[in-house]
C-alpha positions as CSV (number, residue, x, y, z in Angstrom):
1,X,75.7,65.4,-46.8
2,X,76.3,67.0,-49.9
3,X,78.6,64.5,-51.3
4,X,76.4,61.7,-50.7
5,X,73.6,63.2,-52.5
6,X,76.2,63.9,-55.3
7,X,76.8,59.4,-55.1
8,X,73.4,58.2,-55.3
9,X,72.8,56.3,-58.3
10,X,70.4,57.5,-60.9
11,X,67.5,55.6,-61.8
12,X,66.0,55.0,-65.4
13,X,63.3,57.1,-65.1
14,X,63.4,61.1,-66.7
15,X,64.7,63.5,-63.3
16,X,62.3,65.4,-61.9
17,X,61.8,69.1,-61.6
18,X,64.6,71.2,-60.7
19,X,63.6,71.5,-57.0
20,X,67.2,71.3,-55.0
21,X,68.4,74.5,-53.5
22,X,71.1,74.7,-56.0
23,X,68.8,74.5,-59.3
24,X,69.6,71.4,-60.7
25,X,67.8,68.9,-61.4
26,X,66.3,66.3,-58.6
27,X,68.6,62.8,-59.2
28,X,65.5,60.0,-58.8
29,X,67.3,57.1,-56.2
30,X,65.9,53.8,-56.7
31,X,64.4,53.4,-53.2
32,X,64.3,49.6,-53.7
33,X,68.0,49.2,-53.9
34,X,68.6,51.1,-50.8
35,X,69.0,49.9,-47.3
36,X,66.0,52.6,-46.1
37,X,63.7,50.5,-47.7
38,X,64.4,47.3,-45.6
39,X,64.3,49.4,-43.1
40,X,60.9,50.4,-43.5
41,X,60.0,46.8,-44.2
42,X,61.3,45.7,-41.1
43,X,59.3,48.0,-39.0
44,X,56.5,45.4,-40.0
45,X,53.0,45.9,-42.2
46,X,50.7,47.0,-39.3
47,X,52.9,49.9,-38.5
48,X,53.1,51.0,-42.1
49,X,49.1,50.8,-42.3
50,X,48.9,52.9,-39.1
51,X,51.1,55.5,-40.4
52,X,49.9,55.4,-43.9
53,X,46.5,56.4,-42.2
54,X,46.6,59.4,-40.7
55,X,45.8,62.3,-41.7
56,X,46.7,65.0,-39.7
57,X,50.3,64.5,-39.7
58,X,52.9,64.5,-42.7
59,X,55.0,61.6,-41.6
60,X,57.6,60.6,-44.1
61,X,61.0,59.1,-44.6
62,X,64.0,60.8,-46.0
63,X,67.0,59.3,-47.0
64,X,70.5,60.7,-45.5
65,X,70.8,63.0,-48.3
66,X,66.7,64.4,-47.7
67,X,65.3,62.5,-50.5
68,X,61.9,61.2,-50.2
69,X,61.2,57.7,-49.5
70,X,57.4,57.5,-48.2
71,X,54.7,59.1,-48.0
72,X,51.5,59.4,-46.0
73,X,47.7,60.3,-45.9
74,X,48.4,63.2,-44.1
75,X,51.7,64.5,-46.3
76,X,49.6,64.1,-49.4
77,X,46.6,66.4,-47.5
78,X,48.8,68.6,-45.9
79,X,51.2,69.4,-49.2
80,X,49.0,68.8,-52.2
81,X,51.2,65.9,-53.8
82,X,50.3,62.3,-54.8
83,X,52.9,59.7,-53.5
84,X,54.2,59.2,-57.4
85,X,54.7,63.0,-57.6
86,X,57.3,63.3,-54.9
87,X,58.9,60.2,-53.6
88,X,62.5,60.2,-54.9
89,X,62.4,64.3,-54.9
90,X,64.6,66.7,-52.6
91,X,62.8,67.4,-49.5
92,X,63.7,71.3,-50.3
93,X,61.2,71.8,-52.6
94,X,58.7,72.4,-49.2
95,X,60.5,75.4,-48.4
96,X,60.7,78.9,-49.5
97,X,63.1,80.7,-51.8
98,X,64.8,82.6,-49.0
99,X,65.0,79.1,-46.7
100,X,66.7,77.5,-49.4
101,X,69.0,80.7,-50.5
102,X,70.6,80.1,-47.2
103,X,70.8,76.5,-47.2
104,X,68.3,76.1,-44.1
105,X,66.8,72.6,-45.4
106,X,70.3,71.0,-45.3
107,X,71.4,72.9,-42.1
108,X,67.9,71.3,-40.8
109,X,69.3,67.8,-41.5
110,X,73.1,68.6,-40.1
111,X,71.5,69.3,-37.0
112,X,68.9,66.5,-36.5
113,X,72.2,64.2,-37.4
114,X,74.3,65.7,-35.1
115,X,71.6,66.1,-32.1
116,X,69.4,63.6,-32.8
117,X,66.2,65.5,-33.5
118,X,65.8,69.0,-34.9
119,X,62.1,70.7,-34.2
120,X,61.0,74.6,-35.6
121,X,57.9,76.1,-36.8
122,X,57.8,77.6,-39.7
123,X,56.3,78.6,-43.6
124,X,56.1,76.0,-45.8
125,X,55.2,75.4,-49.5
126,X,52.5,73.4,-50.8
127,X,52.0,71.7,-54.3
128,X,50.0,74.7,-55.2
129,X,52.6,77.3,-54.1
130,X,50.6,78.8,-51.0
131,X,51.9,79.1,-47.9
132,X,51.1,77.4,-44.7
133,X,52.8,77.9,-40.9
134,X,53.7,74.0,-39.8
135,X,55.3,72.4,-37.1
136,X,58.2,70.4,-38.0
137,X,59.8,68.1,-36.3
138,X,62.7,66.0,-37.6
139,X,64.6,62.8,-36.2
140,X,67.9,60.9,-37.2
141,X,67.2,57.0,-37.8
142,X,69.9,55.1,-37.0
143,X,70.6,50.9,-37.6
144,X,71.9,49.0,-34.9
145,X,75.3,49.6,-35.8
146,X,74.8,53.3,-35.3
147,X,74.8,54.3,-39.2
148,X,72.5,56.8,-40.0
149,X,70.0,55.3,-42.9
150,X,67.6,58.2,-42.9
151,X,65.8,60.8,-41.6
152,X,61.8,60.8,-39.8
153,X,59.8,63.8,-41.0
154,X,56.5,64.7,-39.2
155,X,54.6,68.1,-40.5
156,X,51.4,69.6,-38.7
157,X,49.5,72.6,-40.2
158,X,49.4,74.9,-37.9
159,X,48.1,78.1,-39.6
160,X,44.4,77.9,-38.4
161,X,46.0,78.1,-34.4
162,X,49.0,81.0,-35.6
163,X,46.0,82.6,-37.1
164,X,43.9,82.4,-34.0
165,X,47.2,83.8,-31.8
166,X,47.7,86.3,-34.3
167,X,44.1,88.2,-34.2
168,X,44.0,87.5,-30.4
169,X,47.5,89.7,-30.5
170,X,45.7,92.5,-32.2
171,X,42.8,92.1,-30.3
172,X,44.7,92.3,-27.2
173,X,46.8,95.1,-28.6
174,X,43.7,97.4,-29.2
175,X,42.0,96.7,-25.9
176,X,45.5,97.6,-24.4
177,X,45.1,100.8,-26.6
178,X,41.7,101.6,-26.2
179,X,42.1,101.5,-22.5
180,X,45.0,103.6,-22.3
181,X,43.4,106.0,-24.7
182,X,40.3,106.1,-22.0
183,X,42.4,106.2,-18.9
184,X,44.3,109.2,-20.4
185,X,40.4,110.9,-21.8
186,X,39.7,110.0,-18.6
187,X,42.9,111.8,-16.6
188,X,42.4,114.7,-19.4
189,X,38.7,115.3,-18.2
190,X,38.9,114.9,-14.4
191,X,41.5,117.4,-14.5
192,X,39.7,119.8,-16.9
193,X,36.6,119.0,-14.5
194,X,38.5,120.2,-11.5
195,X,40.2,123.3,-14.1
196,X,36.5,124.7,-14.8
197,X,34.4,123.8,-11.6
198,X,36.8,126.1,-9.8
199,X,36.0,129.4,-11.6
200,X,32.3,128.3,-12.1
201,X,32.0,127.9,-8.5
202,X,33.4,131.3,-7.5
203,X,30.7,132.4,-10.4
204,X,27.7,131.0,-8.2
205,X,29.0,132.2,-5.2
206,X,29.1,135.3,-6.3
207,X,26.2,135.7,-8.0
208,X,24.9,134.4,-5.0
209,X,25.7,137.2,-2.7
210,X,24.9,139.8,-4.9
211,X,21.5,138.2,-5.0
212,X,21.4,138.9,-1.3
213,X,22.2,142.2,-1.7
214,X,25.8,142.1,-0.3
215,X,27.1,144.3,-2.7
216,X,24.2,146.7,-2.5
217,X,21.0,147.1,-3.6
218,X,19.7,144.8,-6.8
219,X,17.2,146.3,-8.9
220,X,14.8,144.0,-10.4
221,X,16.2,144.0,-13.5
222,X,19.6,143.0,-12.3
223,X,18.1,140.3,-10.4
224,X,16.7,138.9,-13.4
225,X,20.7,139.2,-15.0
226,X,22.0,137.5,-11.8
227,X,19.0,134.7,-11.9
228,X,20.3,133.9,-15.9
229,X,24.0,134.2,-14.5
230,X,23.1,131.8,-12.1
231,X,20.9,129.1,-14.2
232,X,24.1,129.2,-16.7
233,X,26.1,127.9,-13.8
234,X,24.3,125.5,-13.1
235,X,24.0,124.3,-16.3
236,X,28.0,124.2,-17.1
237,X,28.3,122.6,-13.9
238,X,25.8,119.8,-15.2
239,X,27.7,119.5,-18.6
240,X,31.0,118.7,-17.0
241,X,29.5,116.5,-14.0
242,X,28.2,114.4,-16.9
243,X,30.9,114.0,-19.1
244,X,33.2,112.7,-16.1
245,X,30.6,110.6,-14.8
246,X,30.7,109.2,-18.6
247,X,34.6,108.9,-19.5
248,X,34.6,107.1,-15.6
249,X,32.1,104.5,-16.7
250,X,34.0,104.2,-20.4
251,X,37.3,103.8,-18.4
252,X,35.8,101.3,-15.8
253,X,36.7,103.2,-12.5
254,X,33.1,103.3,-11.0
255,X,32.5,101.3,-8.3
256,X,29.1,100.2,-6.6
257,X,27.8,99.2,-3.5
258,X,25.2,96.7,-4.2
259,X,22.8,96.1,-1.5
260,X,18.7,95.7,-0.8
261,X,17.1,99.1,-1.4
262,X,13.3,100.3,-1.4
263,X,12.7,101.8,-4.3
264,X,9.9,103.7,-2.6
265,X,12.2,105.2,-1.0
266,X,14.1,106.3,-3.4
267,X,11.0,108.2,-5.3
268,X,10.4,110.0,-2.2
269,X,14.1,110.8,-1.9
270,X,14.4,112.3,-5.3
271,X,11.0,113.6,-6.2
272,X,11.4,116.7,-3.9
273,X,14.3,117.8,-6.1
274,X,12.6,118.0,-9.3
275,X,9.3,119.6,-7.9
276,X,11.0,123.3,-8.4
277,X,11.6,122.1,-11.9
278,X,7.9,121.2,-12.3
279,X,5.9,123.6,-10.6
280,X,8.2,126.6,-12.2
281,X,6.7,124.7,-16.0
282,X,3.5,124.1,-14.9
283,X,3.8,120.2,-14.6
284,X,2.1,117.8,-12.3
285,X,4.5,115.6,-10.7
286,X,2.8,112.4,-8.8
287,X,4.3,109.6,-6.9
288,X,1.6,106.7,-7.1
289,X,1.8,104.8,-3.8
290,X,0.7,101.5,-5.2
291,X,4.0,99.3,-4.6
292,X,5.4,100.8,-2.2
293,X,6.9,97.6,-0.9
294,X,9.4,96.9,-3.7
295,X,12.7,95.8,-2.9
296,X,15.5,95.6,-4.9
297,X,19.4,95.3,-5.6
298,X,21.4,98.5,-6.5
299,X,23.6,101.1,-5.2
300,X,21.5,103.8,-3.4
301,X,23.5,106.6,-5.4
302,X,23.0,105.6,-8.5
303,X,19.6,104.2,-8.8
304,X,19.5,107.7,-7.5
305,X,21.4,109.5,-10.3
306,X,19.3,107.4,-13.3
307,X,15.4,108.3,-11.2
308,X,17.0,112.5,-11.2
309,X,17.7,111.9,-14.8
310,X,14.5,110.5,-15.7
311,X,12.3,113.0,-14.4
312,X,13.9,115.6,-15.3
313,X,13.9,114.4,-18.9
314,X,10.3,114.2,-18.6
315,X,9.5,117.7,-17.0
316,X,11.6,118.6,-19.6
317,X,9.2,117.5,-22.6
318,X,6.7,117.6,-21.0
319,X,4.6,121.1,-21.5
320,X,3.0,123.0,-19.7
321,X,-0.4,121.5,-17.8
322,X,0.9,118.1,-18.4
323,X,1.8,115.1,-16.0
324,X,4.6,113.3,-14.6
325,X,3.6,110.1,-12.4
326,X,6.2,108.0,-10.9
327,X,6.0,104.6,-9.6
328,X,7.2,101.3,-8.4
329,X,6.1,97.3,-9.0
330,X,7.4,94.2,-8.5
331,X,7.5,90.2,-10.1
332,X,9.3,87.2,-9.3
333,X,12.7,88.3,-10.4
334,X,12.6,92.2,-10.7
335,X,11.5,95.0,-9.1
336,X,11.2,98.5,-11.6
337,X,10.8,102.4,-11.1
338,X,8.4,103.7,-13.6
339,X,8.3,107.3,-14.9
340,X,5.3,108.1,-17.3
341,X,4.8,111.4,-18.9
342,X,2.2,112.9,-21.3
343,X,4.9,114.7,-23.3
344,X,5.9,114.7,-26.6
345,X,7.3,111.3,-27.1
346,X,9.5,109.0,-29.4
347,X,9.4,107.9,-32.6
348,X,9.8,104.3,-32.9
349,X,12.6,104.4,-34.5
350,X,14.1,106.8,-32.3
351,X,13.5,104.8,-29.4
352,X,17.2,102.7,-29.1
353,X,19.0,105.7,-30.5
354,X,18.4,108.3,-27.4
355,X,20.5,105.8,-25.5
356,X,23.2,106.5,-27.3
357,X,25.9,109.0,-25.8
358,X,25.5,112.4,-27.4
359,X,22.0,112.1,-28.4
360,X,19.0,114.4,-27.8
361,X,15.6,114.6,-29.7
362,X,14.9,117.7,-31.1
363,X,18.2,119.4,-30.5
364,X,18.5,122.5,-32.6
365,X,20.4,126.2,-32.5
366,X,16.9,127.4,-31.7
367,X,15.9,124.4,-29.3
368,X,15.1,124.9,-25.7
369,X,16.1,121.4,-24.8
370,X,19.9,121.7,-23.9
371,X,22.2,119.5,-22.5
372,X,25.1,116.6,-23.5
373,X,22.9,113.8,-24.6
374,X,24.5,111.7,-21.8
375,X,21.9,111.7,-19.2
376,X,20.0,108.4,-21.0
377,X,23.8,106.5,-22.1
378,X,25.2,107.3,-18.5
379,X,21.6,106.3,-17.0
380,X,21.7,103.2,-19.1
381,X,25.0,102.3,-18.5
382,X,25.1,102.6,-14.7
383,X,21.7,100.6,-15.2
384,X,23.0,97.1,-16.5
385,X,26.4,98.0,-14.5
386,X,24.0,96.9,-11.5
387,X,22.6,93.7,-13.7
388,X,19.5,95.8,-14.5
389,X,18.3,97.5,-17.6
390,X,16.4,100.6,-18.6
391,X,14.4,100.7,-21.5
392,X,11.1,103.3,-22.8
393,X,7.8,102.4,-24.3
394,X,7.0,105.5,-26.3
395,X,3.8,107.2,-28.7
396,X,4.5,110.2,-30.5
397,X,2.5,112.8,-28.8
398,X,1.1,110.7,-26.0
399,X,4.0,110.8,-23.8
400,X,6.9,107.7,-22.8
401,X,7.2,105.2,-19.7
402,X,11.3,104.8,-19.2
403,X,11.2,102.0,-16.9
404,X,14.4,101.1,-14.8
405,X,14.3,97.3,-13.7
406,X,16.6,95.7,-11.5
407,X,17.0,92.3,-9.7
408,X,15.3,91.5,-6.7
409,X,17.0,89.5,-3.6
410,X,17.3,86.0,-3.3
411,X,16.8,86.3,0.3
412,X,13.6,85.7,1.5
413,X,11.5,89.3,2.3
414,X,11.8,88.5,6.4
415,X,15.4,88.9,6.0
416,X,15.7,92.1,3.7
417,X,16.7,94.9,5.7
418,X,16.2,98.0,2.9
419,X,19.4,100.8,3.2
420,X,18.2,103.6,5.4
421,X,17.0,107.3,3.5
């Protein structure tokens, strides 16, 4: 190959810029005097036109030493240069300085000769010097005698779809960390969870029977210790039941049992849990009976686990002599739990934010509100898990509605057969 570049015979016209792997400068081959170009007169006018005319492609002809001979729509878009700018150059001058420190453009055209066709993908130059990714594909022309007289060269920029791959690779690669980082939160807190509910239990229990006077007789005052001991349990207990049920939900290992529920029901299931909670602050808790026929998808635990939540958020701010009503309605499509309260309620711009994990209103070192800030996120989040939302219409001082809204059955009402209590 190297020797018949060496015999091609120079043209009139000044060389071109040094662009062959070696350095020195581009010999320009009369194209006219060469049997490639009756070649490409032979293949007939229509052909040239359709070739000449697209636009995506780079298809051009090299000669057996990789000299340009034509040039395309799509090789002058693709590469930057006008047809008078690079017929008669090296073909090298699309590579790199490392491709061509090796000698890779000639090895390219060894191997098409001796296979037949040579294909990679790889960078490549353009005019301006900037780099694209393209799909090359290269094949031997041969006369009828079996003499090579050239080569066929056809480019496609592929950078746009290497791009594409390439961020869907990182993409993949951080959800693939991201969810090993939450299995192992995950692992990490079920274990911790099981670690700290075992002494806290033996705390309750034994608090419990010295309550009952097991150990001998409780003075008042050491009932009241025992009655603190005993809240602070309770209270730990609730701080680690919610940050599993959260790293569970992060890590995607919940499951749920959707099937038609009365959410009636479910008031009068949970309500008696949170009267203690009430009547020890002086709250009103009422369940208004006014749609007491709504039916709805969910799983019975959870739509559970979110009404607990929001009533005890609102006997929480709610004060003293104020009012807790729950209730249920019904449209076309969805069929919600309501919880209104008259306490002290959420600025506007507040009112996305306490859905947010680790948020609490009015959380301070002197505050009486404690807790994780998860109730609302996990509440949320188990919420729209079961296609449903929950969401709060709030005034500052005149109290909140959280309202949880799921989707009814398609089945017609006749058919519904509601989970038992």
């Amino acid at each position: 190959m190297a020797d018949q570049a060496g015999n091609h015979p120079l043209s009139n016209r000044r060389p071109k810029s040094d662009d062959m792997p070696t350095g020195a400068p581009t010999p320009i081959t009369p194209i006219a005097n060469s049997g490639l170009a009756d070649e490409i007169k032979h293949g007939g006018r229509v052909y040239q036109l359709m070739v000449d005319a697209v636009k995506d492609y780079a298809i051009f002809m090299l000669d057996p030493a990789g000299y340009i001979a034509s040039w395309n729509q799509g090789a002058r878009k693709i590469k930057g240069y006008e047809a008078n700018e690079i017929i008669g150059r090296h073909f090298s001058v699309f590579y790199t300085h490392d491709a061509n420190a090796i000698g890779h453009p000639q090895r390219e055209l060894e191997l098409a000769t001796q296979e037949g066709r040579f294909e990679e993908e790889g960078w490549r130059v353009r005019k301006d010097g900037s780099l694209f990714w393209a799909s090359v594909v290269i094949t031997a022309v041969r006369d009828e005698h079996g003499e090579l007289v050239g080569f066929a060269k056809v480019t496609r920029d592929l950078t746009e779809r290497r791009n594409a791959e390439q961020r869907a690779l990182s993409d993949a690669r951080r959800l693939a960390e991201a969810e090993s980082a939450n299995a192992a939160k995950a692992e990490f807190l079920t274990a911790m969870s099981h670690e700290l509910r075992t002494p806290l239990n033996a705390i309750g229990g034994y608090t419990e029977l010295l309550s009952l006077g097991l150990g001998g007789p409780v003075t008042p005052e050491q009932a009241d210790y025992l009655e603190r001991i005993r809240r602070s349990q309770q209270h730990l207990m609730g701080i680690i039941s919610d940050l599993l049920n959260f790293s569970r939900i992060e890590a995607g290992q919940l499951t749920y049992d959707i099937a038609p529920l009365s959410l009636f029901h479910v008031i009068q299931s949970v309500v008696p849990l949170v009267e203690p909670q009430a009547q020890a602050k002086g709250v009103t808790l009422v369940v208004d009976p006014t749609g007491s026929e709504c039916v709805a998808m969910g799983d019975r635990a959870k739509v559970d686990q979110i009404l607990l939540n929001l009533l005890s958020n609102a006997v929480k701010f709610t004060k003293a002599a104020g009012r807790v009503t729950v209730q249920c309605a019904a449209d076309e499509k969805l069929a919600s739990i309501m919880v209104n309260d008259t306490g002290i309620g959420v600025p506007p711009d507040k009112q996305e934010a306490i859905f947010e994990p680790f948020v609490q209103l009015g959380r301070s070192l002197s505050s009486a509100h404690e807790g994780t800030g998860l109730g609302l996120a996990i509440s949320r989040d188990l919420a729209r898990a079961m296609n449903g939302d929950l969401s709060v219409v709030s005034k500052v001082g005149s109290g909140s509605t959280f309202t949880l809204a799921l989707p009814r059955p398609l089945a017609p009402r006749s058919e519904l057969k509601p989970r038992p209590l």
